[in-house]
KOLDOVO-683182 format. One line per 5 residues: for each residue x, y, z of C-alpha. Coordinates in nm, 4 decimals, decimal comma. Layout:
<recs>
X/Y/Z ~ ... $
</recs>
This chain:
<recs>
1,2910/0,3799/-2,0971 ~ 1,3756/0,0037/-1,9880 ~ 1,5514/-0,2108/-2,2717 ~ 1,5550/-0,5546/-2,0662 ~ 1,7293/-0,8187/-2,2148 $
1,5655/-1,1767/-2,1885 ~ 1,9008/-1,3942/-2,1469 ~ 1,9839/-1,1850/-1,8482 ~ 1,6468/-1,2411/-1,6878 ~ 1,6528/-1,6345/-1,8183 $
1,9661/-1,6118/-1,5872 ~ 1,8609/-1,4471/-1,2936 ~ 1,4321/-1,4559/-1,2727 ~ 1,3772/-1,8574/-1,2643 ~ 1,2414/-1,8665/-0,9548 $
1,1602/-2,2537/-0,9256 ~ 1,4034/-2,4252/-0,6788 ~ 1,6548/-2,1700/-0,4531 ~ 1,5604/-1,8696/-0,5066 ~ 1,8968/-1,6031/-0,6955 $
2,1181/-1,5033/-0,3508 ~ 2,4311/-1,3428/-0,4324 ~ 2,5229/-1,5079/-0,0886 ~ 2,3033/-1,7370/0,0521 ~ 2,4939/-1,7166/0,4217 $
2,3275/-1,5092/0,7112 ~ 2,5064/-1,1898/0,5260 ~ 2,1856/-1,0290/0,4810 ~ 2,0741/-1,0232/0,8263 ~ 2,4400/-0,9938/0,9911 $
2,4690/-0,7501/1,2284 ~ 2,7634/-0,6015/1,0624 ~ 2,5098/-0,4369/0,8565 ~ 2,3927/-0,1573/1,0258 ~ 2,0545/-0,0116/0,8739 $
2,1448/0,2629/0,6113 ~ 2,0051/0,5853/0,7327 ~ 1,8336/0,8050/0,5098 ~ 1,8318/1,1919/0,4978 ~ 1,4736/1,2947/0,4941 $
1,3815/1,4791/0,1906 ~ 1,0998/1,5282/-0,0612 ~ 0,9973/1,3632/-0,3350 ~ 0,7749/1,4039/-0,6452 ~ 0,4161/1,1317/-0,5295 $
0,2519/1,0053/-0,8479 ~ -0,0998/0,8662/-0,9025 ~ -0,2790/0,6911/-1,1708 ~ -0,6703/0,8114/-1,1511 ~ -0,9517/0,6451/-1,3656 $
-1,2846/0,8664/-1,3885 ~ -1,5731/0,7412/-1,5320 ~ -1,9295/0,8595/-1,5386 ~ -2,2933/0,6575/-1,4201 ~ -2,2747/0,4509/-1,7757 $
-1,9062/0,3781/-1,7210 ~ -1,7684/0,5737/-1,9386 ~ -1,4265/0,7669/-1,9060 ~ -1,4654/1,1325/-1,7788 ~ -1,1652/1,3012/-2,0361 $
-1,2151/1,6615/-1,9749 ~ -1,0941/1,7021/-1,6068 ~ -0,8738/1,9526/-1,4867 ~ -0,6062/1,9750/-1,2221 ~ -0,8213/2,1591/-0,9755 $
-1,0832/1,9400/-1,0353 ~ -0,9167/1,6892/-0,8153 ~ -0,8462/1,6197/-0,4426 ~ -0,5614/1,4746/-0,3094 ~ -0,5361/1,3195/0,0673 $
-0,2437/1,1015/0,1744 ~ -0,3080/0,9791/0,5491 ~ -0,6592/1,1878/0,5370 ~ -0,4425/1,5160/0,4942 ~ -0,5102/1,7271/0,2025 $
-0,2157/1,7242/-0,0390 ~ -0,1084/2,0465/-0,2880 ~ -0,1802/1,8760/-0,6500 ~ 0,1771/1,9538/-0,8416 ~ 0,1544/1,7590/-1,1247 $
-0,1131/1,7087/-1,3572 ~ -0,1370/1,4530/-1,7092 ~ -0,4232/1,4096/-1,9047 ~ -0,4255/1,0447/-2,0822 ~ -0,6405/0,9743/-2,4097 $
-0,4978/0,7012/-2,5312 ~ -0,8475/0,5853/-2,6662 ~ -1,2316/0,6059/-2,6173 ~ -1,4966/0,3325/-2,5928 ~ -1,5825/0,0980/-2,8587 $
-1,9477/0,0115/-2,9139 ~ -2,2445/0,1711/-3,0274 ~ -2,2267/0,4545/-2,7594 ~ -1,9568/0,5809/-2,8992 ~ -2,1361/0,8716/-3,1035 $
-2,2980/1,0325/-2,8165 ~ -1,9365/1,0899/-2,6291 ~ -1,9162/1,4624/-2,5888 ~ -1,4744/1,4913/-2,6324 ~ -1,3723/1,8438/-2,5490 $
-1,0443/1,9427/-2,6652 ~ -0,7269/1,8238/-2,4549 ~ -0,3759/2,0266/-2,4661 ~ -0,1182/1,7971/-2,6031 ~ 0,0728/1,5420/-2,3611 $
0,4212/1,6745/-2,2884 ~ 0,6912/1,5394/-2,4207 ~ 0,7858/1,3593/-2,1198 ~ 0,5266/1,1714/-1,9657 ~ 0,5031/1,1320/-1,5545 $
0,3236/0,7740/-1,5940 ~ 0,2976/0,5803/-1,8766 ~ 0,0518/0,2679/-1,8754 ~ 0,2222/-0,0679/-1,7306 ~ 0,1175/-0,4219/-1,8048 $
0,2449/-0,7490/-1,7464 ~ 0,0842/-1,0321/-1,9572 ~ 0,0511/-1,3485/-1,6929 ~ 0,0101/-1,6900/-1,8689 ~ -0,0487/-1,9107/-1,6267 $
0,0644/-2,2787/-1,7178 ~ -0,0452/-2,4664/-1,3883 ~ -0,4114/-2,4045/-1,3774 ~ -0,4779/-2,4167/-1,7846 ~ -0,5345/-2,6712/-2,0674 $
-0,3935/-2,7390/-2,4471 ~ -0,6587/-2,5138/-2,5896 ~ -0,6482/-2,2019/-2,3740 ~ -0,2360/-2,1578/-2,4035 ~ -0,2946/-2,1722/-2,7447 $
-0,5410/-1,8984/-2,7198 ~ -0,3638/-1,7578/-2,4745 ~ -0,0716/-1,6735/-2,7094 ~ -0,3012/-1,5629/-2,9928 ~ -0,4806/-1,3240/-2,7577 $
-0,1491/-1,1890/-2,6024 ~ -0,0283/-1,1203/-2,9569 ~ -0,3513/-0,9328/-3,0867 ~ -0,2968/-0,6997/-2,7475 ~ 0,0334/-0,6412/-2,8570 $
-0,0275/-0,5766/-3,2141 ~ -0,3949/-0,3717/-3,1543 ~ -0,3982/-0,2385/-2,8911 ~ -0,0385/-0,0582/-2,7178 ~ 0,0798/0,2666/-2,7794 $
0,4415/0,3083/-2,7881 ~ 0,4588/0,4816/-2,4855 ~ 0,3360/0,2051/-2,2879 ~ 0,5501/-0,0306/-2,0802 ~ 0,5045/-0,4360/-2,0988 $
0,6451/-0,7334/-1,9341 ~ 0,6030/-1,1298/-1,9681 ~ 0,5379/-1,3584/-1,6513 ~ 0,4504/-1,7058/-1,6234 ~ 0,3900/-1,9390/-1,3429 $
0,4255/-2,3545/-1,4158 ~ 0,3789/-2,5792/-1,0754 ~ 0,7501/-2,7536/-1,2084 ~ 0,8970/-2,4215/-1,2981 ~ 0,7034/-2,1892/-1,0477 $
0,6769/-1,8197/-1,1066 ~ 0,9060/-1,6865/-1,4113 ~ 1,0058/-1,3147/-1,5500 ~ 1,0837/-1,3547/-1,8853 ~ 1,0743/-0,9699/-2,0040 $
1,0881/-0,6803/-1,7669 ~ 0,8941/-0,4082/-1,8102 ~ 0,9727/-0,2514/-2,1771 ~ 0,8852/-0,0313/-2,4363 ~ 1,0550/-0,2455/-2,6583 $
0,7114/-0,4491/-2,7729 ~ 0,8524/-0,6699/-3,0276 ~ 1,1049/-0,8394/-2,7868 ~ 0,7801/-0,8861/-2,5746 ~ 0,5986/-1,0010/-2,8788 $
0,8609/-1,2901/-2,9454 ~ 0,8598/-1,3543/-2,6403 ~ 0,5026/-1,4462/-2,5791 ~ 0,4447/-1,6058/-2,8872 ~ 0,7147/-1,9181/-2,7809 $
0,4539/-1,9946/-2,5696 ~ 0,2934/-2,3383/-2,6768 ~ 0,1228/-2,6641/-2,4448 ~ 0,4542/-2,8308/-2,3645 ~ 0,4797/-2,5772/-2,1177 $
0,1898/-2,7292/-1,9160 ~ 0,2827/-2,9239/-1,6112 ~ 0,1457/-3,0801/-1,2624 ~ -0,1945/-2,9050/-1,3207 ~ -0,4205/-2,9261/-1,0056 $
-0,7222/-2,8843/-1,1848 ~ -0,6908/-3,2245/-1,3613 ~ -0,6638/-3,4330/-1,0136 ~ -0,9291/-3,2062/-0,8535 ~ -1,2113/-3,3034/-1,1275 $
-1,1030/-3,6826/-1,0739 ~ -1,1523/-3,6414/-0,6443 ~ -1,4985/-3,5256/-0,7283 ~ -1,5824/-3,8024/-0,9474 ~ -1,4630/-4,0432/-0,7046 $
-1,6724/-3,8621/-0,4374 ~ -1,9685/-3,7637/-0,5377 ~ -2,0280/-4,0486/-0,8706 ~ -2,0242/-3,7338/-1,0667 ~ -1,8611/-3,7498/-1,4585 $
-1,6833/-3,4446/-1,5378 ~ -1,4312/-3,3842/-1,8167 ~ -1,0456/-3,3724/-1,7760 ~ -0,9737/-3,0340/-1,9761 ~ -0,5930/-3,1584/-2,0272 $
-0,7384/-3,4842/-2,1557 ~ -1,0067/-3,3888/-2,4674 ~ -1,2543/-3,5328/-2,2775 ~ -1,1649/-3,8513/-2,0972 ~ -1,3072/-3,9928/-1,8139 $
-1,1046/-4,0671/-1,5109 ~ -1,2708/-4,3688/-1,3377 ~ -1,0794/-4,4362/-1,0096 ~ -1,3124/-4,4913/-0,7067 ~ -1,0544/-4,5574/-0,4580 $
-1,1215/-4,2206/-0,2731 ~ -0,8619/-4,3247/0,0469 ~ -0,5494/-4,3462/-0,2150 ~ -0,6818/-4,0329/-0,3740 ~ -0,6913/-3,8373/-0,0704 $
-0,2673/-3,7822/-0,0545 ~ -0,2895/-3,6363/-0,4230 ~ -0,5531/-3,3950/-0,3311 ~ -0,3137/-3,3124/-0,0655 ~ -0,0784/-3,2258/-0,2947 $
-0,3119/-2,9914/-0,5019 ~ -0,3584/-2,8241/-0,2332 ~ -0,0034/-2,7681/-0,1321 ~ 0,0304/-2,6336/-0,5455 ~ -0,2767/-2,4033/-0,4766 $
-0,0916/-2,2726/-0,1662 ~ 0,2302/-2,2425/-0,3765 ~ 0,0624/-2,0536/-0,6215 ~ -0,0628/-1,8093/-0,3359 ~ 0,2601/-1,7661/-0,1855 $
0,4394/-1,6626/-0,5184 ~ 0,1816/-1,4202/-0,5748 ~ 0,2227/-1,2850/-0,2655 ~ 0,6013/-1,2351/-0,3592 ~ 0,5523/-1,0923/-0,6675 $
0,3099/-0,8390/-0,5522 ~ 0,5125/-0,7072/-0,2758 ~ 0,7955/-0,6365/-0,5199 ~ 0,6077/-0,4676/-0,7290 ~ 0,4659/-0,2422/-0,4762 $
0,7708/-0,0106/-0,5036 ~ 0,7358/0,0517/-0,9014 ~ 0,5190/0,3591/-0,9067 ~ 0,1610/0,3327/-1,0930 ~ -0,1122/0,1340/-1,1499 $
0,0011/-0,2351/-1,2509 ~ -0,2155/-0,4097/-1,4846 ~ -0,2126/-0,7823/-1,4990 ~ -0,3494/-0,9530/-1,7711 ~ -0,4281/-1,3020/-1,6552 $
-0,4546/-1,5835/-1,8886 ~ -0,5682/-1,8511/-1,6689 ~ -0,8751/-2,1697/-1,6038 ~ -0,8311/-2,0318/-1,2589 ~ -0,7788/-2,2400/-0,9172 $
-1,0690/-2,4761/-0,8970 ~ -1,3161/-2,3271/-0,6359 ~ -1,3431/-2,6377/-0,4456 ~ -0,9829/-2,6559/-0,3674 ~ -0,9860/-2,3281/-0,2092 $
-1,3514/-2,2962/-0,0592 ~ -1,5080/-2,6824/-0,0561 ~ -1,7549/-2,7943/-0,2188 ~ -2,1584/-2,8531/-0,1631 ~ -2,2398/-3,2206/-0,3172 $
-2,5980/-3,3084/-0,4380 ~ -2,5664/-3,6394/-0,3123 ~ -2,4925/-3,4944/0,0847 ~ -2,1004/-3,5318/0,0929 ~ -1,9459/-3,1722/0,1126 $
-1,6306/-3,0538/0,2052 ~ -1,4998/-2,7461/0,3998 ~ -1,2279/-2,6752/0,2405 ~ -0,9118/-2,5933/0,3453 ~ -0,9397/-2,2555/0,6359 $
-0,5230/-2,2314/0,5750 ~ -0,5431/-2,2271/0,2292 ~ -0,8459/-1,9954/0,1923 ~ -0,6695/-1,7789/0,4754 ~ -0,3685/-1,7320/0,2210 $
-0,5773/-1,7406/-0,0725 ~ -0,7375/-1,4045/0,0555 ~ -0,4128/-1,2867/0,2085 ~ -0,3115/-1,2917/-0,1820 ~ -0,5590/-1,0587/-0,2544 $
-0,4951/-0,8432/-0,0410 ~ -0,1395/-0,8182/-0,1209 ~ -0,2065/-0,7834/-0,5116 ~ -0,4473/-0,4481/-0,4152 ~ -0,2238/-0,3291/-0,1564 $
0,0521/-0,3190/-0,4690 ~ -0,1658/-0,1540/-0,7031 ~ -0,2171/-0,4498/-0,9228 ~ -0,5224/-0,4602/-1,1014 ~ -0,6045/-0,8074/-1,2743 $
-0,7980/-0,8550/-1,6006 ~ -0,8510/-1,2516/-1,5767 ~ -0,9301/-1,3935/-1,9249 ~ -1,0963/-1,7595/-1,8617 ~ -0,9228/-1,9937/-2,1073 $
-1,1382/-2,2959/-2,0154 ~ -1,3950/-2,3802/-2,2852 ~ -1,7997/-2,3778/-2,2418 ~ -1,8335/-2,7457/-2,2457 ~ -1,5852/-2,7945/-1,9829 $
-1,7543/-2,5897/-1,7658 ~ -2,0903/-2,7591/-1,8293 ~ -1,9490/-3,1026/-1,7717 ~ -1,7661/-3,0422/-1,4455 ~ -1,9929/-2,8392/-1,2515 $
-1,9510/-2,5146/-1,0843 ~ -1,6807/-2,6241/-0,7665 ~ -1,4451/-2,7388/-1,0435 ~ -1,4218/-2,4200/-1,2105 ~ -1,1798/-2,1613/-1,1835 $
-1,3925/-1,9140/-1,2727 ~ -1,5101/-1,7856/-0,9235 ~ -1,1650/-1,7761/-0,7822 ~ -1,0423/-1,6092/-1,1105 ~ -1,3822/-1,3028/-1,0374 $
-1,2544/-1,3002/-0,6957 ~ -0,8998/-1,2105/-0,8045 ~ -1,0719/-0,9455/-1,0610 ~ -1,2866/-0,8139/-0,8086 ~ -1,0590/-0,7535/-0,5019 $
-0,7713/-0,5914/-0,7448 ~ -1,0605/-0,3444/-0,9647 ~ -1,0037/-0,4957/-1,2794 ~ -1,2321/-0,7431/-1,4717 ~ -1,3419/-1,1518/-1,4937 $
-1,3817/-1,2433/-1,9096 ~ -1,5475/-1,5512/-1,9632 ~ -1,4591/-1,7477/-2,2675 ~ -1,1466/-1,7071/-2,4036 ~ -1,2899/-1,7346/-2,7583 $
-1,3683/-1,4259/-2,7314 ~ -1,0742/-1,2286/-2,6934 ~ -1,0588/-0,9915/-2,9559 ~ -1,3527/-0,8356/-2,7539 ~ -1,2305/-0,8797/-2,4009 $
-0,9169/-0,7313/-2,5543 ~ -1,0953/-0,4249/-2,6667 ~ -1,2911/-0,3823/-2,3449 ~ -0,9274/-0,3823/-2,1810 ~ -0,8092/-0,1029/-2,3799 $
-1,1283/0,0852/-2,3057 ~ -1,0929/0,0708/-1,8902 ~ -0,6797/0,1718/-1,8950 ~ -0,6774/0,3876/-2,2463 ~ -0,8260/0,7158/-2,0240 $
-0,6773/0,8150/-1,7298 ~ -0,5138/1,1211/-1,5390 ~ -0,1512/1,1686/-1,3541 ~ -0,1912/1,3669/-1,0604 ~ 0,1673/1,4454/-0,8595 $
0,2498/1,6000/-0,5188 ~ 0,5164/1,6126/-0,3143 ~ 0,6141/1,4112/0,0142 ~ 0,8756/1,3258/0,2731 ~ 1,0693/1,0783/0,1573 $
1,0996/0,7920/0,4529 ~ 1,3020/0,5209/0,4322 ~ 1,0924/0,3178/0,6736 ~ 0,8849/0,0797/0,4305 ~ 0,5409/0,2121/0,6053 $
0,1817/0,1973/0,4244 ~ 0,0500/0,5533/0,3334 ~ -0,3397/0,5321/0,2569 ~ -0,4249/0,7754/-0,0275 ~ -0,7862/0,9073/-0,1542 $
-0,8807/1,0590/-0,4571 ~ -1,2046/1,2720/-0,5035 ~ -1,3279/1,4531/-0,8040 ~ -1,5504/1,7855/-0,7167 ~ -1,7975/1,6883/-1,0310 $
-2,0549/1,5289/-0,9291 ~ -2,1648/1,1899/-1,1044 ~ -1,8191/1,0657/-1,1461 ~ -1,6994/0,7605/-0,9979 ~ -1,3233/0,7628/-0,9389 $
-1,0482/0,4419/-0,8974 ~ -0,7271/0,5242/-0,8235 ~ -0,4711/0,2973/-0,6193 ~ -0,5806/0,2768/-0,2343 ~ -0,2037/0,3851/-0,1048 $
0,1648/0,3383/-0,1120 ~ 0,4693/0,1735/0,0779 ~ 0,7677/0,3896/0,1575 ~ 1,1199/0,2628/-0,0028 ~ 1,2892/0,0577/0,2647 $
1,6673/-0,0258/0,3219 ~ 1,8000/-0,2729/0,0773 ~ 1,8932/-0,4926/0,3926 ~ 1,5184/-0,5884/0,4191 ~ 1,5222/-0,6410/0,0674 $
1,3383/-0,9956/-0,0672 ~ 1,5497/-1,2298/-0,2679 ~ 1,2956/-1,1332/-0,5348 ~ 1,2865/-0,7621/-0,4645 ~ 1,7133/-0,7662/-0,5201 $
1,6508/-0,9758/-0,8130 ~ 1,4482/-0,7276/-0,9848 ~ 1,6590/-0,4242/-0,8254 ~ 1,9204/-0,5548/-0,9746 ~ 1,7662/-0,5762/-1,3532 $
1,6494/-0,2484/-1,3058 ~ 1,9802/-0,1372/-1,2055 ~ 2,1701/-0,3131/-1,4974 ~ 1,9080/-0,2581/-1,8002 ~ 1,7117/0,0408/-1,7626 $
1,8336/0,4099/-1,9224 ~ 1,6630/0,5531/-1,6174 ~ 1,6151/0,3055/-1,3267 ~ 1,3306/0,3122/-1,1118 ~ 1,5543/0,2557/-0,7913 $
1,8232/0,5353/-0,7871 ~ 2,0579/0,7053/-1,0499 ~ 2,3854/0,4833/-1,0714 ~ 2,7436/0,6482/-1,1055 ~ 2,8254/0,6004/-1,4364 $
3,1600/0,5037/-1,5560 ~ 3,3878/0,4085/-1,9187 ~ 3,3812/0,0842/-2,0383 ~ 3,6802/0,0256/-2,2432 ~ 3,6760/-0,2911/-2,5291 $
4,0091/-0,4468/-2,6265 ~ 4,0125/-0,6812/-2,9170 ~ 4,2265/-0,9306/-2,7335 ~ 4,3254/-1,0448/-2,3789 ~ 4,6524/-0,9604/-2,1645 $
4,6443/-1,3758/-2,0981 ~ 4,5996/-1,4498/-2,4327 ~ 4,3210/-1,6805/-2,3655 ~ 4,0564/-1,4862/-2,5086 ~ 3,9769/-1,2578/-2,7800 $
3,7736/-0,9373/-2,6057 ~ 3,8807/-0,7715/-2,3451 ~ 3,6507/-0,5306/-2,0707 ~ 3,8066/-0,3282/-1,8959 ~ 3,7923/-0,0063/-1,6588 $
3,9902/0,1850/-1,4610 ~ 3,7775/0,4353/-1,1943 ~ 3,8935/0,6798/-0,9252 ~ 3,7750/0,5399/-0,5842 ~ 3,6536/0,8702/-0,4726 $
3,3745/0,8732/-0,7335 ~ 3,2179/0,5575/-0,6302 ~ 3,2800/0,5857/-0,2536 ~ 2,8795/0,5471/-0,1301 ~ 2,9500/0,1619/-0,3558 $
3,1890/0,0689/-0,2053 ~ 3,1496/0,1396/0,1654 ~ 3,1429/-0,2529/0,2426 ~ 3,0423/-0,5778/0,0557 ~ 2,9942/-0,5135/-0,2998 $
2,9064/-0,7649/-0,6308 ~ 3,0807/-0,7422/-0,9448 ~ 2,8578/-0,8510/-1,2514 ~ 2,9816/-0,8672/-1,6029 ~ 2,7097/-0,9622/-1,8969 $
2,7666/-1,0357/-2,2346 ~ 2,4884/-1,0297/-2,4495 ~ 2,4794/-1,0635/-2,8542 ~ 2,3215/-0,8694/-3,1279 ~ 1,9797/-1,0755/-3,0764 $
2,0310/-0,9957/-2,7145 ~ 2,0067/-1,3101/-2,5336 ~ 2,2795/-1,3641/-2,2655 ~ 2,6243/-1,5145/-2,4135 ~ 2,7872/-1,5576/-2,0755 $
2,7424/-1,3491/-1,7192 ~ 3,0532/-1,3520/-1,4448 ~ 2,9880/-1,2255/-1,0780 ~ 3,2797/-1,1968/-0,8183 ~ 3,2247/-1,0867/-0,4736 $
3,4632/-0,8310/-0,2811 ~ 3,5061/-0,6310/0,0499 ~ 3,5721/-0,2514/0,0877 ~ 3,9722/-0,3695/0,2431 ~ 4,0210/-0,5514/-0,1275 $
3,9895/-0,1942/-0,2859 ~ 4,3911/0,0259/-0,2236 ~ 4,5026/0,2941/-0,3956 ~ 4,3543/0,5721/-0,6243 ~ 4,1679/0,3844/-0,8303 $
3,9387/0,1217/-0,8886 ~ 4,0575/-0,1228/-1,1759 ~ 3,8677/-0,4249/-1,3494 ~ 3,9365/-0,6589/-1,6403 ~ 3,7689/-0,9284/-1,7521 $
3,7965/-1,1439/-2,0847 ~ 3,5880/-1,3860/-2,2735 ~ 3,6584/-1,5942/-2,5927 ~ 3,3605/-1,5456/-2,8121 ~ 3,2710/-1,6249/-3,1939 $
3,2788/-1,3640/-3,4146 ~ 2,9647/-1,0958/-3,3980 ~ 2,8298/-0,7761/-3,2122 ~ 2,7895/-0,7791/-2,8400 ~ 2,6996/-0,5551/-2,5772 $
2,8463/-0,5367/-2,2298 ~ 2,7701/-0,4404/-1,9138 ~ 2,9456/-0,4486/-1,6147 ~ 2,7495/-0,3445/-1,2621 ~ 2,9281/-0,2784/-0,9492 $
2,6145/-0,2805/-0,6346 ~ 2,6326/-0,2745/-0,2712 ~ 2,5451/-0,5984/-0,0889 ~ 2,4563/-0,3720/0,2039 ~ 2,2438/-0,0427/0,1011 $
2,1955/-0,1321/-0,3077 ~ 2,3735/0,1613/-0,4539 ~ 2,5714/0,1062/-0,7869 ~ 2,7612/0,1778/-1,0686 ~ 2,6904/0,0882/-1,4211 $
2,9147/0,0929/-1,7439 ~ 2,8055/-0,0458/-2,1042 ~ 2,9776/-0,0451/-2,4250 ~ 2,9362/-0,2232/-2,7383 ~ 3,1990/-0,4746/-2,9253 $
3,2563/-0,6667/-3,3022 ~ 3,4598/-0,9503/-3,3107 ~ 3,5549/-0,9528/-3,7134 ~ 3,5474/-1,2858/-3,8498 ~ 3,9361/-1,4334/-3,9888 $
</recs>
């Protein structure tokens, strides 16, 4: 399963400023790099199916050929089949459930549950981070199973969208992660400055969430005009990020569940707003355009949001319904399948009710032609019982050549590649890492080095490969990272050779040293583990 390390993703998933290139030239596009072409073969299709009956409540005693399977309206031979009961309903209901027995999981499962916790800094307040991280910390404690994968993003209109874990079984590292979270992490929220517009505007008095309360009194609404500009241009970077994000995640298989801790994007911003007092605004049609061209992209990737409102009852009451997130935050819930939770007080219970739409669902696999042409395959799921309503994710994208790879779709090839037991991507050549306890310079004290026959990593090095070396130590954050870029011509001989050294204190580390084409994203991967003794 994936052991991500957060140092290596503090180093490589900031995505405020430049986005990570390994060369930011015209390299990617060049026409030296012919498109890699594919031999077409079959692959193993997997789909995440939710059943549930008229009350909403999971169907659990399905069987394979209870399903249907079309991809591109053509009926597909079901392969595969995985029964998930991870739980059942709370409530009062719960007694009249009918369970029938289920055969045991294998050991092996196809499709474990995925979630990514989402706090989002830019559209929030004091309070709701603060509940935020108490609510992300009861989900991790009550609620996953230790089968199921997890990951930490944020997004911050200074620091713009951030991994900080990658998708993990390892649920304490996420759990430490996510509760560092505290309200110095708030910045350039749009929210505030859209409340104050209003009140110049319209005369209106509504709270400033970031403020406990105060009033902002400015009436100058020409000199205000610029800054709501600029809101604007934070809503729209907000949209395009998401945008980003969700077509890199299209290519991890399964459904995606994001659990969004957020006040939401103030509905005015996006949509206008109706005044009492006869002044209305439009909004913005370019904004709103990419707004919905967000949500289209987060469905199309099989992201399903669960949007947990962290802005408090009398905040809502005092600003009105076009300054609240809320409707842009059901929108987001709506368009993916998941869920809009109002007050974040609440989240023990919205927690539960999470568990209780992704703890039951079924794994249904079949077998396609594997195209290397990045193309949209439309996929529906029926169930031959009637009564049943079924959600499963609407399609898939083929895999594509790594040359039309995002900067953000390398980045998170590339942590995939270097952290995961069994990556997602491809299976990497393998290779000895050999540990020295000193350095042939004598500048350091540990030593990596490897020594590789050229013939086993041919497919790597057929043109302009990356060399990455990562330290990391025993509380695995990221002690120091080199990268070195080289050309098939720099490679003679039988063998492929590398050393690299590092003075470090004394302690355990682990190493890793990845060796990926620039050009078609194949690589090699060696790890070994070191203690420098104390003197």
């Amino acid at each position: 399963m994936h052991k991500p390390l957060l140092g290596f993703l503090a180093a490589f998933l900031i995505l405020a400023g430049p986005s990570f290139s390994p060369d930011n030239s015209s390299a990617w596009t060049s026409q030296e790099q012919a498109q890699l072409r594919h031999e077409v073969k079959v692959t193993l299709k997997l789909v995440q199916v939710y059943v549930t009956d008229k009350k909403g409540n999971p169907v659990i005693d399905l069987e394979k050929g209870d399903f249907l399977i079309f991809d591109e309206d053509k009926k597909q031979t079901t392969t595969e089949f995985e029964r998930h009961v991870l739980s059942l309903p709370s409530g009062p209901e719960d007694a009249q459930l009918e369970v029938k027995e289920t055969p045991p999981l294998p050991y092996r499962e196809l499709l474990p549950r995925k979630f990514f916790l989402f706090f989002d800094f830019a559209y929030n307040n004091g309070i709701g981070i603060e509940k935020s991280r108490k609510a992300a910390l009861h989900f991790i404690d009550t609620q996953l199973q230790p089968q199921d994968e997890v990951g930490v993003l944020s997004y911050s209109a200074i620091k713009s969208l951030k991994l900080h874990e990658y998708l993990t079984t390892d649920h304490q590292k996420v759990r430490e992660v996510a509760g560092k979270f505290r309200l110095e992490q708030i910045a350039g929220r749009a929210e505030d400055f859209e409340a104050g517009y209003w009140q110049a505007v319209t005369g209106e008095n509504p709270k400033d969430a970031s403020r406990s309360g105060a009033v902002d009194n400015r009436t100058d609404v020409p000199t205000l005009r610029p800054d709501r500009k600029e809101s604007e241009n934070q809503t729209l970077q907000f949209a395009q990020k998401m945008i980003d994000l969700s077509k890199a995640l299209r290519y991890i298989p399964g459904h995606k569940h994001i659990v969004l801790f957020s006040s939401g994007v103030p509905y005015s911003i996006v949509y206008g707003n109706q005044s009492p007092y006869g002044i209305s605004d439009l909004g913005n049609p370019g904004l709103r355009f990419k707004y919905e061209d967000m949500l289209r992209e987060l469905s199309a990737a099989n992201c399903t949001i669960y949007a947990l409102d962290t802005q408090e009852l009398t905040q809502i009451l005092d600003r009105g319904t076009s300054m609240q997130g809320r409707y842009t935050l059901e929108k987001m819930a709506g368009a993916t399948g998941g869920k809009y939770f109002g007050n974040i007080n609440n989240y023990e219970r919205h927690i539960e009710k999470i568990q209780d739409l992704t703890g039951c669902y079924y794994v249904l696999g079949y077998y396609v032609d594997d195209k290397w042409d990045g193309a949209y395959h439309k996929i529906k799921v029926e169930v031959s019982r009637p009564g049943c309503k079924v959600q499963a994710q609407k399609g898939y994208f083929n895999p594509k050549p790594f040359t039309e790879y995002s900067d953000l779709e390398r980045t998170l090839h590339l942590v995939d590649l270097a952290l995961s037991e069994e990556p997602l991507f491809q299976t990497p050549v393998r290779f000895p890492l050999a540990i020295l306890p000193y350095s042939p310079d004598g500048k350091g004290n540990l030593c990596l080095a490897a020594e590789i026959p050229l013939d086993k990593i041919q497919e790597v090095l057929a043109g302009k490969v990356e060399i990455i070396t990562v330290v990391f130590d025993e509380k695995e954050n990221i002690v120091t990272l080199k990268r070195e870029q080289r050309r098939k011509t720099e490679f003679a001989g039988d063998n492929f050779s590398y050393v690299a050294s590092f003075s470090l204190s004394p302690g355990l580390y682990k190493c890793r040293l990845v060796i990926r084409n620039l050009e078609t994203g194949k690589g090699a991967v060696a790890s070994a583990t070191a203690v420098i003794p104390s003197r």
